[in-house]
N, C-alpha and C positions, 0 to 999 in steps of 0.2 A: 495782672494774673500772669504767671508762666507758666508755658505748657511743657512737661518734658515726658519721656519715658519713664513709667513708675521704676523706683531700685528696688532693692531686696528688702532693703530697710522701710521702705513703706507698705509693705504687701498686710503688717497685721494692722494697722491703720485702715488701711483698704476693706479687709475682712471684717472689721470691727461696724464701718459704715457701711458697710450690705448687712450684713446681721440686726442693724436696729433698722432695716428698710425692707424687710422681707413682708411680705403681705400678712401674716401674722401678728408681726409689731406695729403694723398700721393702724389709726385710726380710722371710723369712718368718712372724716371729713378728706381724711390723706387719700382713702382709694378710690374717691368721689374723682378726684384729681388726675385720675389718672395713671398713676405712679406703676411702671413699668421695671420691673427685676429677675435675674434670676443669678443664683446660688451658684458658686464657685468653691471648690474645697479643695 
């Protein structure tokens, strides 16, 4: 794994994996989990 500072060119990458992670697009097994998010735009 490397860790770095996101670029520019990753940022709709970034967007696209919060968007299918929003408690919305969750299932119930997903928010059973736990799964903690919030919305950046």
């Amino acid at each position: 794994m490397i860790i770095r500072r996101a670029r520019p060119t990753d940022y709709p990458a970034i967007l696209q994996l919060q968007g299918e992670n929003v408690p919305e697009a969750l299932d119930e097994s997903q928010k059973r989990q736990g799964f903690i998010v919030s919305r950046h735009e």
